[in-house]
C-alpha positions in Angstrom: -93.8 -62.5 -55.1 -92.2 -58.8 -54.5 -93.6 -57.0 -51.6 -93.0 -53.6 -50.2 -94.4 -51.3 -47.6 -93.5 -47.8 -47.1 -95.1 -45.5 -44.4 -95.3 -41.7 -43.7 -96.2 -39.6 -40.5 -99.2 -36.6 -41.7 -99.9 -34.8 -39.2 -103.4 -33.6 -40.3 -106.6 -35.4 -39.8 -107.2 -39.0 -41.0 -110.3 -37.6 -42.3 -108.7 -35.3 -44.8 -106.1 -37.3 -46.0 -108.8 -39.9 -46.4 -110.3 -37.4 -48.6 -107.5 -36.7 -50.7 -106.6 -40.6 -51.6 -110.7 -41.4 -52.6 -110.4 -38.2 -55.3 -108.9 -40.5 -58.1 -109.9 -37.6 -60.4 -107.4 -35.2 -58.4 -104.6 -37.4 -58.3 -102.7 -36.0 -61.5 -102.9 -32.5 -59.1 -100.6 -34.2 -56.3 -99.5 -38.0 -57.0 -96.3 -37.6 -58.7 -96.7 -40.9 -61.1 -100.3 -40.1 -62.3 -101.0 -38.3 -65.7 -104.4 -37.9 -65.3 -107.2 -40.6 -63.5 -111.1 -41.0 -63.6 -113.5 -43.4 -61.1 -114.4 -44.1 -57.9 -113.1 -46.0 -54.9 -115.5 -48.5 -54.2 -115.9 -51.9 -54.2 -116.1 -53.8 -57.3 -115.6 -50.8 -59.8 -112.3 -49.9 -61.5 -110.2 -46.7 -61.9 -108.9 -45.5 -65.2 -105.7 -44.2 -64.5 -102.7 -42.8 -66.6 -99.4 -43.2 -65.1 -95.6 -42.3 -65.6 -92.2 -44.2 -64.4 -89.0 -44.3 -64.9 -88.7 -47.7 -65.3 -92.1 -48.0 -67.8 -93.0 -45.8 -70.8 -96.0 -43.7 -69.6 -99.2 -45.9 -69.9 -103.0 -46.1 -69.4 -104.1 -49.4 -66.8 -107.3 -50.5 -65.3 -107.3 -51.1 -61.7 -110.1 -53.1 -60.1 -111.0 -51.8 -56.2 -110.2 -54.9 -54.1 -111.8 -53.9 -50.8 -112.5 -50.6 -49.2 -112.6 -49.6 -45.4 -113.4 -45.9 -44.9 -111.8 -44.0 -43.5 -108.8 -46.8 -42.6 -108.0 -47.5 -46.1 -108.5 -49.6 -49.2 -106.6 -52.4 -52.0 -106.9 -51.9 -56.0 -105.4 -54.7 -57.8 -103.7 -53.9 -61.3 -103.5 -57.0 -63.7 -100.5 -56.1 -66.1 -101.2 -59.1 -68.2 -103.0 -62.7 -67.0 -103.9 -62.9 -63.8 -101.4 -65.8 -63.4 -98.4 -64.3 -65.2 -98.0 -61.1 -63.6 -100.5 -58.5 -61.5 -100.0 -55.6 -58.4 -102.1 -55.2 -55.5 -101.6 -52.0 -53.7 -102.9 -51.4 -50.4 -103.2 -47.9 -48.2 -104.2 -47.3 -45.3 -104.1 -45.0 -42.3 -103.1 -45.7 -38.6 -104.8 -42.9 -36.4 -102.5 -41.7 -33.9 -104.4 -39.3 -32.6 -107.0 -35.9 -33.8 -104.5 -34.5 -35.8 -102.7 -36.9 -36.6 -101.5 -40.5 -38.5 -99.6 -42.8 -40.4 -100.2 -43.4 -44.0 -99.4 -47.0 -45.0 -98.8 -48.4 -48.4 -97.7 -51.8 -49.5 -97.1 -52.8 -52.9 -97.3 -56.8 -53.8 -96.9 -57.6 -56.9 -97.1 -61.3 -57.6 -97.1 -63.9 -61.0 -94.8 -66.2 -63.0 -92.9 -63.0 -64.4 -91.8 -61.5 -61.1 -88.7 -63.4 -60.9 -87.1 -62.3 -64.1 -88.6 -58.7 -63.7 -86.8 -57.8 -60.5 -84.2 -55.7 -62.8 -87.4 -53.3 -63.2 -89.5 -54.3 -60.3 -86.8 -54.1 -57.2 -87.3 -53.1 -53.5 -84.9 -49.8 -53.8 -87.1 -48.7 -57.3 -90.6 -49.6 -55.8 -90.0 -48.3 -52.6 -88.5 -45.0 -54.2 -91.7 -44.4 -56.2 -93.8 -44.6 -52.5 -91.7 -42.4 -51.2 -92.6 -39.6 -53.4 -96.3 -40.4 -53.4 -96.0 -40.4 -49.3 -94.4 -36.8 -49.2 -96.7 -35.5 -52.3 -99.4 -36.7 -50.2 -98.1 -35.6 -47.4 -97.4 -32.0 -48.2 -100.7 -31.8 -49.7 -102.4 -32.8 -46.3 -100.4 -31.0 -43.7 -100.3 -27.4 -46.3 -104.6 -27.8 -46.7 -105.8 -25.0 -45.3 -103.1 -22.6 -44.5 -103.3 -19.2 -45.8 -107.4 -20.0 -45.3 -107.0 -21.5 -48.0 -108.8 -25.3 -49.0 -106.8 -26.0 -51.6 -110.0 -25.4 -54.5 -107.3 -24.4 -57.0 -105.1 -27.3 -56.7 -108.0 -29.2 -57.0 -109.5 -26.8 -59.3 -112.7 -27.1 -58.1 -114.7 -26.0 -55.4 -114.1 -28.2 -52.2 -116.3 -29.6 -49.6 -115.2 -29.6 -46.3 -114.3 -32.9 -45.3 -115.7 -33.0 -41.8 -119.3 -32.0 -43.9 -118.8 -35.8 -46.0 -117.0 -37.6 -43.2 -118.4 -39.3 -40.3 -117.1 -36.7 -37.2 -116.6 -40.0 -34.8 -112.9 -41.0 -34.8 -111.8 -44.7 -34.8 -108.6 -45.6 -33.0 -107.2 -48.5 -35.4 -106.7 -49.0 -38.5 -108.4 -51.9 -40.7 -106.7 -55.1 -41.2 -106.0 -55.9 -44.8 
């Protein structure tokens, strides 16, 4: 097993940056990796998603929505070949510090009979790289929403709903354990 966990300070609301993760179809607009995604983060379905690397020739994958906890977070699970001989889970999740602010949390496990002779391609410095750019593509996406009075519809290319209109307006304190 391989696991690493990377985290990011956002200061905008938990609620929008909630937003911005559950939009699998936007993510080829902000997440540096993804080519282009389709589906919905809920329980049980699974997320068509094209991504890029630089340790991977780009590539199309299924991931499978593990468990979902709005708005603290949610796991999708990514089975690269058998179950047994090599998968990913990736977890995210956000820590509420306070109205206008949190910490985004992501840990990546990936776990199987092939991880041992992977690690050339699958180290911590590589995996944890890759985070890092989602956390401040994420990040600047987030904290830039709304500046200019603009909502970001272009980037999006769509029109956008407010998030406080989809969202619950109560506020939880914690963040849900995985």
């Amino acid at each position: 097993m391989l696991q690493v966990t990377s985290s990011i300070i956002i200061d905008a609301p938990a609620e929008r940056v909630w937003y911005i993760l559950t939009n699998v179809n936007f993510y080829k607009c902000w997440n540096p990796f993804v080519i282009g995604g389709s589906g919905r983060i809920e329980e049980g379905l699974n997320l068509n998603v094209a991504i890029r690397s630089a340790s991977f020739a780009p590539r199309r994958t299924v991931l499978h929505v593990v468990k979902v906890r709005p708005p603290f977070g949610f796991k999708i699970r990514e089975r690269m070949l058998f179950e047994c001989v090599l998968n990913a889970e990736y977890a995210f999740w956000l820590q509420i510090s306070g109205p206008e602010g949190m910490r985004f949390v992501q840990t990546t496990t990936y776990r199987g009979l092939l991880v041992p002779f992977m690690r050339y391609r699958l180290n911590h410095s590589t995996v944890w790289r890759r985070q890092d750019a989602m956390n401040r593509a994420l990040k600047r996406l987030a904290e830039g929403w709304g500046r200019n009075g603009e909502e970001h519809a272009l980037v999006l290319n769509r029109p956008v709903v407010l998030v406080g209109d989809v969202m619950s307006p109560t506020r939880p304190t914690e963040h849900a354990h995985f």
